[in-house]
Structure formats: structure tokens, C-alpha cells
C-alpha positions in Angstrom: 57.9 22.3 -38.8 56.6 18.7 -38.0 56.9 19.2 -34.3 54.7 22.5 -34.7 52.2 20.2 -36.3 52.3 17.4 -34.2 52.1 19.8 -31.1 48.8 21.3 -33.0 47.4 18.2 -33.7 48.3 17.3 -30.2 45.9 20.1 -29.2 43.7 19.5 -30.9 42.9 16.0 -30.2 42.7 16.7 -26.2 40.9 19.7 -26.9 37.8 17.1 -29.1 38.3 15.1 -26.1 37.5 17.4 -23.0 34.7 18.8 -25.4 33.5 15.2 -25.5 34.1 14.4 -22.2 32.2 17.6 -21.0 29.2 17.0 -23.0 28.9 13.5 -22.0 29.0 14.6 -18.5 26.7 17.4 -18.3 24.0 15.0 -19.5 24.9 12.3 -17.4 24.2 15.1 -14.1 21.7 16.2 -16.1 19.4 12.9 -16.4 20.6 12.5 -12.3 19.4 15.6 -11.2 16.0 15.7 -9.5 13.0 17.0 -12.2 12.4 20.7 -11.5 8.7 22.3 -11.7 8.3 25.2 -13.3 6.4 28.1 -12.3 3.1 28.0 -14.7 2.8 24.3 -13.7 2.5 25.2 -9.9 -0.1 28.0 -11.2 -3.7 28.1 -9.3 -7.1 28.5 -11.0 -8.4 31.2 -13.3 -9.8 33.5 -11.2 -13.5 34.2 -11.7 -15.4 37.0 -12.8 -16.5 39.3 -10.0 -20.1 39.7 -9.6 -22.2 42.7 -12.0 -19.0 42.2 -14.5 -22.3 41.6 -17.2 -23.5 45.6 -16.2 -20.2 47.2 -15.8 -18.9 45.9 -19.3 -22.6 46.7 -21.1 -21.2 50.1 -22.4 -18.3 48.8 -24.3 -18.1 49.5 -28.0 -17.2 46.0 -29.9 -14.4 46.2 -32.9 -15.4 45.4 -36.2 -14.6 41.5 -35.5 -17.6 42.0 -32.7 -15.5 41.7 -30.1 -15.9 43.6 -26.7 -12.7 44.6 -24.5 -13.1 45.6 -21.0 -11.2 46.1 -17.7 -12.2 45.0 -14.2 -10.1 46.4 -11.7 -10.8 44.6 -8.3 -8.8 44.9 -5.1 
């Protein structure tokens, strides 16, 4: 019965080991690796407004907060 535990234990320890190992690793390619951008910081301008958007969004029925949704669809 001792050798099952001593085998086990065995186990074990490597096991905490590689875990350690592995983590320690992964941040140390992690903090070599290049910085990556991501896609929202590459992003270009708001877009503006196309022109009459004040006339084609003058029929639009506000909520009861006053506020006014409407759609532009441009090409």
C-alpha cells in the first residue's frame, strides 16, 4: 500500500510541477510576444450625417422620454 501512495504522490508532485512550469511559461511568451491591435482601435471616424437628414427625420414621433429614432439608409 505504501508504494501505491508513494507512486500517487509521485504523480502528483510532477503533475503541480508541469502545471507550474506551463503557466510560468505561457506568460513568459506572452510578455515576449509583439502587442497586437485590436480591431475597434484601428476603427476610422464616425461617419457624418448625410445632407437634408434634419427634413427626412422631421416626421418622426418622439417616445415619451422625447426622444426621436430614425433610419438613414445611404448607399
Amino acid at each position: 500500500m505504501t508504494g501505491r501512495r508513494r507512486s500517487w504522490r509521485w504523480a502528483v508532485a510532477v503533475w503541480a510541477v508541469l502545471v507550474a512550469v506551463a503557466g510560468g511559461l505561457t506568460l513568459w511568451l506572452q510578455d515576449s510576444a509583439e502587442p497586437r491591435r485590436y480591431g475597434w482601435e484601428e476603427a476610422g471616424p464616425t461617419p457624418s450625417l448625410p445632407q437634408g437628414w434634419e427634413s427626412a427625420c422631421a416626421g418622426a414621433t418622439p417616445d415619451e422620454n422625447g426622444r426621436t429614432l430614425c433610419f438613414i439608409r445611404s448607399r
